[in-house]
Structures are given as C-alpha cells and as structure tokens.
N, C-alpha and C positions, 0 to 999 in steps of 0.2 A: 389510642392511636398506635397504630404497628409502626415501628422504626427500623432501619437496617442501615448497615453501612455505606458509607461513599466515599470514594475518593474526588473530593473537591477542589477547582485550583482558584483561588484569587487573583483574579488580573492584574490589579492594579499593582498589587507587593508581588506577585508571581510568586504565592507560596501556598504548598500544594499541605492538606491536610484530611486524616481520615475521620472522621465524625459521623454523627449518629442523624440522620434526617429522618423524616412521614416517607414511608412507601405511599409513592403515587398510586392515583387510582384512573383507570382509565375511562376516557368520555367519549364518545362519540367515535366511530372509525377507528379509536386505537383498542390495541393489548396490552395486559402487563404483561413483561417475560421476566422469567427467574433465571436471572446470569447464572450459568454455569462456566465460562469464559470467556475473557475479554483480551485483545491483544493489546500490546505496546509498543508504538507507533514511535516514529523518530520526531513524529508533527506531536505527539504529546510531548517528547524532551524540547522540540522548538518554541511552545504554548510556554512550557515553564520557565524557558531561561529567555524569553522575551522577545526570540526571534519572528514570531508570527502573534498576532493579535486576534480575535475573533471580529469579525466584522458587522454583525448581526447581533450577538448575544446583545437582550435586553439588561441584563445587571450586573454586577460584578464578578458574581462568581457561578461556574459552571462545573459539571460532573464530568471528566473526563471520559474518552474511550470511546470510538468510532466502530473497532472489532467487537464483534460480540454477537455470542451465541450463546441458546438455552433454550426452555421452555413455558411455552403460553401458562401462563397461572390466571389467570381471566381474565376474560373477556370484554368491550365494552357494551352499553345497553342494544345497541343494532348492530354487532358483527355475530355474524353465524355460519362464514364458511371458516371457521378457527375453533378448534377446542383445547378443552383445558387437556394438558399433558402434552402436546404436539409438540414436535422437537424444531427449533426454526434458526436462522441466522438471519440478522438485522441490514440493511442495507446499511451505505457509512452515512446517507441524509436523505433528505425528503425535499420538496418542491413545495413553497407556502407561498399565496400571494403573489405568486410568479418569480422570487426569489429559492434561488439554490444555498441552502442550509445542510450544514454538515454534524451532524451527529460527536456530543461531545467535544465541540466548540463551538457552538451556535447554541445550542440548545444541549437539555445533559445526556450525559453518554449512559455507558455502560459498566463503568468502571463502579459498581454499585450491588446490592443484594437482588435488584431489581430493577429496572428500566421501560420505559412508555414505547411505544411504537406502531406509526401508525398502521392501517392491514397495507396498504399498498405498497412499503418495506418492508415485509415478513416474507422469506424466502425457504421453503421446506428443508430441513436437513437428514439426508439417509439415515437409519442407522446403523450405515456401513461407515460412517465418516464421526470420528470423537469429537465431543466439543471443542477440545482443544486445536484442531486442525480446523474445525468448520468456522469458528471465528476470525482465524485470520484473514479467510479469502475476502470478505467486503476487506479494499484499499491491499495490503499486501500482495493479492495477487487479482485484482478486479482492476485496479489501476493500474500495473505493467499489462494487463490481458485487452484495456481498452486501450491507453498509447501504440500497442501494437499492432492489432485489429482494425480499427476504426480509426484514429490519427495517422498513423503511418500507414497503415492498410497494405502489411508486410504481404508478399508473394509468396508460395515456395519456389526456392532456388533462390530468392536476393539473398544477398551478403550483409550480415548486421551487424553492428557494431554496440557495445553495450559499456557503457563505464560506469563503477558500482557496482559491486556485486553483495549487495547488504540483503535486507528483508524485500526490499520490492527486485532490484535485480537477481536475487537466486533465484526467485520463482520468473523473471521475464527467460532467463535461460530455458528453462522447462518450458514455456509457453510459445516461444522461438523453436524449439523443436517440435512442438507439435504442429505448428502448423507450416512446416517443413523449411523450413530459412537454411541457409547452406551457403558460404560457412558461418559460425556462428563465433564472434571474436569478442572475449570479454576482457578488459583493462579495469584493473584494480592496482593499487600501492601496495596491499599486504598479501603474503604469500599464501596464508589460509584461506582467502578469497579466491587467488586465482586455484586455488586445488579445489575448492566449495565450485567454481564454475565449470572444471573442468568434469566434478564429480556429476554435477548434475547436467551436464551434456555439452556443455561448450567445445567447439571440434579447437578452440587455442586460445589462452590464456594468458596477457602477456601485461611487463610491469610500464606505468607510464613514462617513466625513467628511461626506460630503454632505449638506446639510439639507435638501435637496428629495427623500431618498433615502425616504422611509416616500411619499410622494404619486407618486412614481416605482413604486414598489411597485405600488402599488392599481392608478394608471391602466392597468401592464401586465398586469395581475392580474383589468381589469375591476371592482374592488372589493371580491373577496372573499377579499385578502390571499393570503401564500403556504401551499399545504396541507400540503408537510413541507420541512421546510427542513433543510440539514446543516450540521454544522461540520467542513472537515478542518483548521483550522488549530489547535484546542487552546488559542483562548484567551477567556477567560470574557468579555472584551469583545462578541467575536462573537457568542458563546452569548447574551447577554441581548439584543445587534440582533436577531437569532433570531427570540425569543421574542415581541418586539415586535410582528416583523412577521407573525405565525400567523394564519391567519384559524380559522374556527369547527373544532374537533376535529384542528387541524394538531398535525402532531407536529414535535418537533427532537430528529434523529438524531445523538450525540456519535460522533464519529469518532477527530476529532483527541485525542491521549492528553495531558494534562495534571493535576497535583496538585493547578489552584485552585479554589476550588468554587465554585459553580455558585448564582446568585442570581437569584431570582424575584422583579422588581421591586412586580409588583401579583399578589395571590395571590389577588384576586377575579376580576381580568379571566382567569386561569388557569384558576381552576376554573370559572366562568360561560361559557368557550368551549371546556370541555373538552380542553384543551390536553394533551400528550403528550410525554415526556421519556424520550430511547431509548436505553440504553447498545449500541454495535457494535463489537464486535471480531474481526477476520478476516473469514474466509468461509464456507458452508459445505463439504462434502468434494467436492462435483461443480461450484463454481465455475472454477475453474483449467477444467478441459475442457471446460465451457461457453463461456468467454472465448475460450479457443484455440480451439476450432471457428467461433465468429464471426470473428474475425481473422483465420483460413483460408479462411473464405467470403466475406471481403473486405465484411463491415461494423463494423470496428473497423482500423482504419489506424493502429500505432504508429511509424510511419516518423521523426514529429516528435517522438517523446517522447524519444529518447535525445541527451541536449546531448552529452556526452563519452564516450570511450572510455579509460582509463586502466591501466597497468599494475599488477597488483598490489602490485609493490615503492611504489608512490604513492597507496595505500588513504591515508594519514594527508592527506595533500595533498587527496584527495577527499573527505574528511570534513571538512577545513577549507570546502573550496569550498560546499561545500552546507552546511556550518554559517553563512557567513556572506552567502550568498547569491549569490557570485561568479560572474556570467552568466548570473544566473538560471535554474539550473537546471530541465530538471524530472526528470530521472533520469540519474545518472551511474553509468556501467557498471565493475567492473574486469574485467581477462581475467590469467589467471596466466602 
C-alpha cells in the first residue's frame, strides 16, 4: 500500500496533525492529482480554532485544503477526456445528492501528497500560470470574482466600497478594476493593507478610524455614497461602516464568514434608500476558468499574491502565521 502525507484536522479536539495515510485510488468519474500546491485559507484557521464546523463531513476527521493545484496522476476506470501528466486546478467543492460540499471540509482536501477529484472539478491550468498562483484562484479569488459579478452584479462606473483587504479582498481590488468599478474605496485598520490596496489598484484607501472617513466617502463618490459595498473581513463593525456608507438602493455583499449578527442601526434610512443585504458564498461552476483564462490573458497578475511558500510538514506553522497575521500575508502556499 502507497502512503503519502496529509495534513489532518480532528473536529472534535480541533487538532491538526501531519501523518502518513493510503493514497486514494480513484473510481468512477474521479482523478487522482499529485498536489503540487495548496493554499491556506483563513476558513482553514476558522476549522481549527473552532469557529466554523463542517456540516457534512461523515467522520471526525478530514484533509484540509480547498486551494489546490497539480497534476492528473490517473485516472479513473471510465474517464478519458484526462490524461496522466495534465496540469489542472481543483474547484473548492462539488455538488453530491443535491448537496453543496466544500472541498477540505466536507470531504478531504488537498493539503496532502495527493487528492481525489471529481472530472467535473478539474479545471485546466496554462503553463503560463505556476502552481503556486494557480491554486489559489478556486475561493481566494473565485469568491471575491463571484460576490462581485453575480451577487452584486457590479457595473462599470458604480462606486465600491471594500473592507478587508486580506487574501480575498486584495484580489476583489484587482477584479473591481477589471471589470471597471470607479472609484474603487478599500477600508482596512492596517497601514500595509491600505498600501496592499492601493498597490494593487484602489483609486483611495482609507483607515476605519477615520472621522473624516464618511465625507471622504461622498467627495470620491461625487455625493452619491457607495452603490455596493463588501465585507471580506467578517466583522460586524465593518458591516455596519458598510451600511452607513450606501447611497440610494446600494447593496452590502457579506463575504467574510462570521457568527456575529449583523445590526441595522437606523431601519428608516434602510428601508427609505432601499438598501440591500447579500448573503455570498463561493462562486459559480464557470468561475475558476473564467479567472484562469483572464490571468492567462495577462489581466489579472498574481505574481504578488503569494507571500510564502511552505512545506507541508509546517502546514501548522502556516496556519499560525496567517492566524496571527505574521508578514502580513496574503496567501500562503504549502507544496508536499
């Protein structure tokens, strides 16, 4: 029996460990792929310190890692539009039973020598585009590209507003410019964040703190406040800045995953501007090669998004980093 490593977490003690498991073998409809890299996710530091639960998984313990990217190492007995050596990125889940299953919380990830996947989440990868960069897009940037697209169904020329500017919001800035948002206002607490937004295209970049931040708003805004605004950071402080700053029928897209709820300070000026509150999760099934094809056509440049590259024996080491903010990350990779 072949073995390779995985990085494992236990539900129940919520204690993540790297051990020796059977490479899966793949049956029916699926591939195996040979991880070549897997991103780390702020929902993997939420899995381990207890904030999110899986909802689905059948057992106690699951393979982390929803990013990921590598190559087809075989096949199973009826797939034949796949061959061995193809280079591919994994969607973040799959559709079972009419249930939505998320990849490395539902069933196991990536974070492994190797990983199962069905063909109908195997998305081709240039090879104009490194592993390391092609892994993130499922959820990193497939998630701010569907909230934007599809949930808020931004214009060119709306006014956005963004709070967060971590792994999902550095790439919503980039993705807000492409598909022409104007102007483009990111709200972060740390200074390297507003420079991270401003680097990667935000036309203003401004601290939550600020009490010149609502008349900052308007003047770049022209006056008619922001038209959707997002949260990826998850916290209900933001959500209500948000809220504030909508102008007439704006909506504010939740992104960021949190348990606190959500408080509508004036419920007149809400319903009297027609205001909009958008729950988003994931993306749709043709985001991932949507994203990929742009980034192959050279209008989406992840070259700055990956701060580290780390071994998977130091998955726990990189979950600490990115739990506590260490370098401010905005996506850190492991490779098996």
């Amino acid at each position: 029996m072949e073995l390779m490593r995985a990085a494992r977490l236990h539900v129940p003690s919520r204690t993540l460990t790297v051990e020796e498991v059977p490479v899966p073998a793949p049956g029916p409809g699926q591939v195996l792929v040979k991880v070549e890299a897997a991103g780390v996710c702020l929902s993997d530091v939420h899995l381990i310190d207890g904030t999110l639960t899986p909802v689905h998984l059948p057992r106690d313990t699951v393979t982390l890692g929803h990013e990921v990217a590598g190559t087809v190492a075989e096949c199973g007995p009826d797939v034949t539009d796949w061959a061995v050596g193809q280079r591919v990125v994994l969607q973040a889940g799959e559709v079972r039973d009419g249930r939505v299953l998320t990849r490395g919380v539902d069933y196991d990830g990536g974070w492994a020598g190797y990983a199962l996947a069905g063909v109908e989440t195997l998305v081709p990868l240039p090879d104009s585009i490194p592993f390391e960069q092609g892994a993130i897009i499922p959820d990193a940037v497939s998630t701010p590209w569907g909230a934007i697209t599809t949930t808020a169904g931004v214009r060119p020329g709306q006014a956005v507003g963004l709070w967060g500017i971590g792994g999902l919001g550095a790439h919503a800035v980039q993705l807000l410019r492409a598909v022409g948002a104007c102007p483009i206002i990111a709200v972060d607490p740390a200074p390297a964040a507003r420079r991270r937004a401003l680097d990667f295209g935000a036309d203003l970049a401004l601290d939550p703190a600020d009490p010149s931040l609502a008349d900052r708003v308007l003047a770049a805004t022209g006056g008619r406040g922001i038209e959707a605004a997002f949260d990826f950071a998850g916290v209900a402080a933001a959500r209500e800045q948000a809220l504030g700053l909508l102008g007439p029928r704006g909506c504010l897209v939740l992104v960021g995953l949190t348990g606190e709820p959500l408080t509508i300070a004036d419920g007149v000026r809400f319903s009297h501007l027609q205001h909009r509150i958008l729950g988003h999760y994931g993306s749709a099934e043709d985001a991932v090669a949507r994203v990929t094809a742009l980034a192959a056509g050279g209008r989406l440049d992840f070259s700055r998004s990956i701060t580290d590259v780390l071994l998977l024996a130091d998955a726990a080491k990189a979950v600490e980093r990115l739990r506590t903010r260490e370098g401010d990350p905005i996506r850190l990779v492991l490779r098996p």
